[in-house]
N, C-alpha and C positions, 0 to 999 in steps of 0.2 A: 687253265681257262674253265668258266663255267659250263657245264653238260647243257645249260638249255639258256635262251635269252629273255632275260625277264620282263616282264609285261611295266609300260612306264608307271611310274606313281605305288609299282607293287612291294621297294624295298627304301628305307634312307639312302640317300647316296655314299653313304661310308661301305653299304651293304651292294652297293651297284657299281662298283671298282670306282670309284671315284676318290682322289687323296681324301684325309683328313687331318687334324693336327690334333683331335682329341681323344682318339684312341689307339690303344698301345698292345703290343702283342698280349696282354694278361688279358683286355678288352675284344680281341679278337677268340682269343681261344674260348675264353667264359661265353662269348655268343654261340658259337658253334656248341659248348656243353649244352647250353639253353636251350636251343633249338631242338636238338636232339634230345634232352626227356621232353619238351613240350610235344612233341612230335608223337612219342612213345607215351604219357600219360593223358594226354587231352585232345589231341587232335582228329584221334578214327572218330570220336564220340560225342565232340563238345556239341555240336549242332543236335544230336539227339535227346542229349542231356536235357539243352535246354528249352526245348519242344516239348520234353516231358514236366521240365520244371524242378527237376531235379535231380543231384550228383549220386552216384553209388556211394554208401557208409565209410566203403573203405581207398575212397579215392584221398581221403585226406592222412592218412594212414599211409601210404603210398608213401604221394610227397614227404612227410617226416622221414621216412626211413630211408629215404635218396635225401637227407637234411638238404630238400630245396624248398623248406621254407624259411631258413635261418636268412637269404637273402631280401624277405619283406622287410626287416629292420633297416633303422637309418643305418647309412654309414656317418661314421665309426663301428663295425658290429662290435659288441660286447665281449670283448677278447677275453680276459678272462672270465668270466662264466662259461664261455663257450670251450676253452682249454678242461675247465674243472669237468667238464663235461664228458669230456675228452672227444671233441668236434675241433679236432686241429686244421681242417680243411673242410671246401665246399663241394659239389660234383666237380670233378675234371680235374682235383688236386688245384686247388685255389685256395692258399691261403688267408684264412678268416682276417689276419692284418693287412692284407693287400688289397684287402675288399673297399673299395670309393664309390661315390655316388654316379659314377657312369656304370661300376658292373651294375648299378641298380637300374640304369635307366636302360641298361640291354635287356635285363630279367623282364621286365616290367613290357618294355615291350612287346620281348618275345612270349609272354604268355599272352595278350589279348592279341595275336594271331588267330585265334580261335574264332575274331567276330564275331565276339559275346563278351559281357561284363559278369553273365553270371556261371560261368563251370570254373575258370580263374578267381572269380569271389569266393568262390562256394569254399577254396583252401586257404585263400591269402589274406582274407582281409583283418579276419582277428586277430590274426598274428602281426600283420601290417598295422595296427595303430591302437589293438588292445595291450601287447606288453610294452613298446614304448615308456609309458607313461610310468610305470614299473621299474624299469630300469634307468629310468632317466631321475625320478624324484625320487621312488622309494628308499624308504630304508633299511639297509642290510637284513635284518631280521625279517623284511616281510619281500626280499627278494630272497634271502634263503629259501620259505617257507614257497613259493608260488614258482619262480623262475624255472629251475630244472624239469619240470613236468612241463611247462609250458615252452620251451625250447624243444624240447622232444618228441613233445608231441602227445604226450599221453593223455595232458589238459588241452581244452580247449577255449579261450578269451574272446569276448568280443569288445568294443569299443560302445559307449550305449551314454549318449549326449542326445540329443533329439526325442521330441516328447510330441503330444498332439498339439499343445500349442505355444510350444516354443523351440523353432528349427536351429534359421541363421541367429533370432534372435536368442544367443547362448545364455546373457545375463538375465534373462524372463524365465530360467530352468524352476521349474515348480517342484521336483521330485523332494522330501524332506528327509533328511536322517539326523534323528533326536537321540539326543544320548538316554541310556532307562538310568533309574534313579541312584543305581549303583555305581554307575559313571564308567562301566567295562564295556560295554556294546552302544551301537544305534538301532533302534527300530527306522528301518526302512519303509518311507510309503510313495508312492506315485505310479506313473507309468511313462515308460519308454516305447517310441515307433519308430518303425522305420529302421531296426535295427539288423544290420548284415549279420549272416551265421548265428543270430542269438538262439535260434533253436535248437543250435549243435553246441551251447557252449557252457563248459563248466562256471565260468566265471563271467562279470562283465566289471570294466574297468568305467567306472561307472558316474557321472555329474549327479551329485547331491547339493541342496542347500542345508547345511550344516548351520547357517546363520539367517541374519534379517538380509531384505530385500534389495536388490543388484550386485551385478560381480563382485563384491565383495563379499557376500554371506557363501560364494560356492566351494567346493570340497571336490578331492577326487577319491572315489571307494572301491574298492574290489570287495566285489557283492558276487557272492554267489546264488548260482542259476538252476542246474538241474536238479531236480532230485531234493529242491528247498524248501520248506514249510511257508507259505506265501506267498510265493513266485506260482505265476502261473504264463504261459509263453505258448500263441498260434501264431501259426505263419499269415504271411499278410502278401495276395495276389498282387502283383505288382506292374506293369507295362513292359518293362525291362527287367534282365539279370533276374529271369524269374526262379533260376537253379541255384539264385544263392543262400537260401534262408532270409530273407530277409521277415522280420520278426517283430510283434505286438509281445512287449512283456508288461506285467502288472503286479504290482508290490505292494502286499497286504501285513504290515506288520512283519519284515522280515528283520530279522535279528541279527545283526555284523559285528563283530568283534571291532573297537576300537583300534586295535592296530593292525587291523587292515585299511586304515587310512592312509593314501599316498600321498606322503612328503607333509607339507604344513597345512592347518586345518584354515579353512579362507583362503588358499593360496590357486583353488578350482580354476579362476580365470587364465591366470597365465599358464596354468600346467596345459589344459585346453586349447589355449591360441598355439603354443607351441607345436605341440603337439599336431593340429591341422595342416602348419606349412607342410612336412612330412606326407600327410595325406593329398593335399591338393595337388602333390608335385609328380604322385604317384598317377591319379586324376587324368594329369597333363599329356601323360604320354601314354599310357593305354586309352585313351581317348582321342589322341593323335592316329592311335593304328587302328581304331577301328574306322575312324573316315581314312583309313591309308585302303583297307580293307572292300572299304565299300568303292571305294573311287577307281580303284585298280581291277577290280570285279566289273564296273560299268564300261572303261576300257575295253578291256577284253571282252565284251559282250560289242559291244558297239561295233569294233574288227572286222567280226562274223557275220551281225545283224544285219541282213539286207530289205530295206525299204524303199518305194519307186524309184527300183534299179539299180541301187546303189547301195554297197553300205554305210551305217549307221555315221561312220567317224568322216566316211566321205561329205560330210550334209556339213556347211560353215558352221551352224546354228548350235549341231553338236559339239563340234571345236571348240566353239568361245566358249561354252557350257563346263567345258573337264578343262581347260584352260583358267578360267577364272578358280574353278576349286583345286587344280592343283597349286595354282600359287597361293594360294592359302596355307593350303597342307603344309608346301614344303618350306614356307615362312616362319609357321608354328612352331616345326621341328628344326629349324634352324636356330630357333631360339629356346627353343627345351635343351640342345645339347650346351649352346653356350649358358644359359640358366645353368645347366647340370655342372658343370666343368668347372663353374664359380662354386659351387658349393664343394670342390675336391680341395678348392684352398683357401676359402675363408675357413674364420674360425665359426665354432657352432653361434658364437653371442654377435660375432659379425653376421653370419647368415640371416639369421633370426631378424636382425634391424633393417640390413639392409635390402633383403630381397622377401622378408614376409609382404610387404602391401602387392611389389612385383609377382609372387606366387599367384596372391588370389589374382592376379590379372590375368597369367597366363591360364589362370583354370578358368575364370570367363572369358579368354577368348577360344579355349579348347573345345568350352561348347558350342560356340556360334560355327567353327571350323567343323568342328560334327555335323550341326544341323544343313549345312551347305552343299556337304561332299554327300551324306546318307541322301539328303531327300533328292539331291542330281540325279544318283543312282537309281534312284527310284522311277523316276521318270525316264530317264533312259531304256530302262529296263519295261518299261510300260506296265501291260498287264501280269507280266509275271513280275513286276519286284512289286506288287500288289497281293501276291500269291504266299501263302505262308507252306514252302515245300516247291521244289523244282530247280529252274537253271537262275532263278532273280531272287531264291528263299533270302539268299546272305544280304541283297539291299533290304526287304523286307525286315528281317530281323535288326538290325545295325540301325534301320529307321525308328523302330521303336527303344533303342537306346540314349536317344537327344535329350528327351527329360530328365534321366538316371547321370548325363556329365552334366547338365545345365543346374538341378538342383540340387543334391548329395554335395557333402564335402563346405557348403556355402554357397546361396543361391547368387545365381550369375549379379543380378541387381545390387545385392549388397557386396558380391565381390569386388564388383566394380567401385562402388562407392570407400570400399574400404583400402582400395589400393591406393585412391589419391588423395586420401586420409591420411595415408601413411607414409607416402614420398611427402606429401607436405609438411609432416610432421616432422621430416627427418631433414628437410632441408632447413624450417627453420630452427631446430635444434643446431644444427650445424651454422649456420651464418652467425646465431647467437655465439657460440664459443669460438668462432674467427672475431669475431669484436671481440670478447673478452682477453683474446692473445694480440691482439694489434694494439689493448688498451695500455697490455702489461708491458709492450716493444717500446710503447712510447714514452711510461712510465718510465723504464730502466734507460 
C-alpha cells in the first residue's frame, strides 16, 4: 500500500490504484523509472530555475548521459541508429523496441510535474521535434552526418517554423533559401521567433521557402546556428516557460550546403504538418498536468484554508468550483490515454489521417482545460495565488502558462477550425470510395 494518501485530482487514476487496461507492467516500471530521475534532476530546482528564467549549462548534459532524452522521439524510436549507437536500452533497462507511445505519454507527463513548461523545455524540446524531421525524411547521408551527435547529446537541434508574421499561418513562411550560382549551397535570409532552446542550439531543423508563394514553394533545412557567419540569435522575455530559451533568430545571408536539405525540395508542407501531430500530442498531456498540478494544489489548500469559520472546501461554492474543473481535467485525460493507446496500433500513415484533425483538438481543448483548472486555483488561492513566491506561487506560475498551451504548437482558433476540416475531409473521402465499391458490387 501506499505510505501516504494522495490528495484528489493530484495523480491519473491508473496512478491512484485504480484498474486500467492500458497500461502494462513495462508501462508501470518505466513510470516509476520516470519519476525517480524527474525527481533527481528537476524537482528540488525547477521552480527556481524558473523564477530565474533560466536552466544550469549542464542540466541538458545530464539528461543525455542518463539517455533520457532519447524518449522525446516518436514512437517507433529509431532502433537502429540508436543500437549503432550502442543505446540498447532506456533508464530502468527498457528496451528501445518495446518503447510505444504510452511510455511517452508517462515520460511526458512525469516531467511537467515540475508546474512549469520551461525547466522540462529547456532539455526536450529540440530533441522533441527538431530531429524528427531528420530521421523521418532525411537521407541516409545527411542522417549519417547530423544523427549521432544529436542522439547523444553532444549537438544540440531546435525546431524553427514560426516567424513574426507567420505563426499557425505555416504556408505565409517568408524565410527564403536561394540556391548561389554554383548550384552547391542556399544563402539563407529571414527570421525566426518564438523559437524554444534556439539559443542553446547547434542546429535548427528549419521552414525555408526554397520556391514561389504558398505551401508548395516550402523546404525543410538544417541550418546551422551557433558560432555561424549571419545568424545572429537573443532571447526573447516571454510570460510563460521563461527557463526555456526561447529565441529571436535572424538570417543574414547564411550559406547551407545543399544537402543539408531534408527529404524532397517543395515537400516543406507535409514534412511540417507531420511533423506537428507529434508536438501537439506532446502539448496535450504536459498541459494536462499542469492544470493536474494546479487544481490539486487548490485542493489541498482549500482542506486547510479556514474562512468565516470554516474551511475553504467546506463553502458549496468552492465545491462546484474544483468539481466543474476536475471533470474537465479528468475528461481530457481520459481521452489522451485513449488518443495515446490508438497511436500504439495504428500504422504511422493511419495515424497521421485519422487522428491529425483529432490531435489539433485535443491540443485546443488542453488549453481551455488549463485556462479553467490554473485560473480556479488562483482564485481559491486568493491573495497568495496572486503572489509570485510562497504557499499559492505554483497557481501563480501555472496561471501564466495558458497563453504558452493555447498558442505554441497551433493557435487554439485555428486548431479548432482545422480539426473539422479534417474529419470532414476524411469522411467524405471515405463515403466517396464506399460508392465506388458498392458501384463495382453491383457491377460484378
Amino acid at each position: 500500500m501506499s505510505k501516504e494518501v494522495q490528495i484528489p485530482f493530484s495523480e491519473p487514476s491508473w496512478l491512484m490504484g485504480l484498474p486500467s487496461a492500458y497500461y502494462n507492467d513495462s508501462h508501470r516500471k518505466w513510470q516509476k523509472t520516470c519519476r525517480a530521475l524527474v525527481d533527481e534532476l528537476l524537482m528540488p530546482n525547477a521552480h527556481e530555475w524558473e523564477m530565474q528564467g533560466d536552466v544550469p549549462p549542464n542540466l541538458f548534459s545530464k539528461f543525455a548521459a542518463a539517455n533520457f532524452l532519447i524518449p522525446n522521439l516518436p514512437a517507433p524510436l529509431p532502433v537502429a541508429w540508436l543500437h549503432k549507437l550502442h543505446i540498447p536500452t532506456l533508464p530502468g533497462g527498457l528496451a528501445i523496441e518495446d518503447f510505444d507511445y504510452m511510455h511517452t505519454l508517462i515520460y511526458v507527463d512525469e516531467m511537467a510535474r515540475t508546474g512549469s513548461s520551461g525547466p522540462p523545455g529547456a532539455v526536450t524540446t529540440g530533441m522533441a521535434f527538431g530531429v524528427p524531421p531528420i530521421l523521418k525524411f532525411g537521407s541516409q547521408e545527411l542522417q549519417e552526418r547530423f544523427v549521432p551527435d544529436l542522439l547523444t547529446g553532444r549537438k544540440r537541434i531546435c525546431i524553427a517554423i514560426t516567424e513574426p508574421g507567420a505563426g499557425s499561418d505555416v504556408g505565409n513562411i517568408q524565410t527564403t533559401a536561394e540556391r548561389t550560382e554554383d548550384g552547391k549551397s542556399f544563402l539563407v535570409n529571414g527570421m525566426k521567433k518564438w523559437i524554444t532552446n534556439g539559443i542553446w542550439s547547434d542546429y535548427a531543423s528549419m521552414a525555408v521557402r526554397t520556391g514561389g508563394p504558398g505551401p508548395s514553394g516550402l523546404s525543410m533545412l538544417v541550418v546551422p546556428l551557433l558560432n555561424t557567419p549571419g545568424v545572429t540569435m537573443r532571447r526573447i522575455k516571454v510570460g510563460g516557460q521563461t527557463s526555456a530559451g526561447t529565441t529571436l533568430i535572424t538570417l543574414e545571408d547564411v550559406l547551407v550546403p545543399v544537402a543539408n536539405l531534408i527529404g524532397a525540395e517543395g515537400a516543406g508542407m507535409r514534412y511540417i504538418m507531420q511533423n506537428f501531430n507529434h508536438e501537439r500530442l506532446t502539448i496535450c498531456i504536459s498541459v494536462n498536468r499542469l492544470a493536474r498540478v494546479a487544481l490539486s494544489s487548490a485542493l489541498e489548500y482549500c482542506m486547510r484554508r479556514e474562512a468565516f469559520g470554516k474551511t475553504l472546501v467546506e463553502q458549496p461554492v468552492v465545491r462546484h468550483r474544483l468539481a466543474k474543473c476536475g471533470a474537465q481535467l479528468e475528461a481530457h485525460w481520459a481521452w489522451m490515454e485513449q488518443f495515446t493507446y490508438s497511436m500504439t496500433v495504428l500504422s504511422e500513415a493511419d495515424a497521421n489521417r485519422e487522428l491529425g484533425g483529432l490531435t489539433a483538438l485535443a491540443k485546443a481543448q488542453a488549453g481551455s482545460v488549463l485556462e479553467v483548472c490554473a485560473s480556479t486555483a488562483v482564485l481559491l488561492f486568493g491573495g497568495n495565488g496572486y503572489t509570485k513566491g510562497g504557499q499559492g506561487a505554483v497557481a501563480e506560475k501555472i496561471f501564466r502558462e495558458i497563453p504558452g498551451a493555447r498558442i505554441p504548437g497551433g493557435s487554439e482558433d485555428v486548431m479548432l477550425d482545422l480539426a473539422i476540416r479534417q474529419l470532414v475531409k476524411n469522411f467524405r473521402a471515405k463515403t466517396a470510395e464506399l460508392e465506388k465499391s458498392r458501384s463495382r458490387a453491383v457491377k460484378l
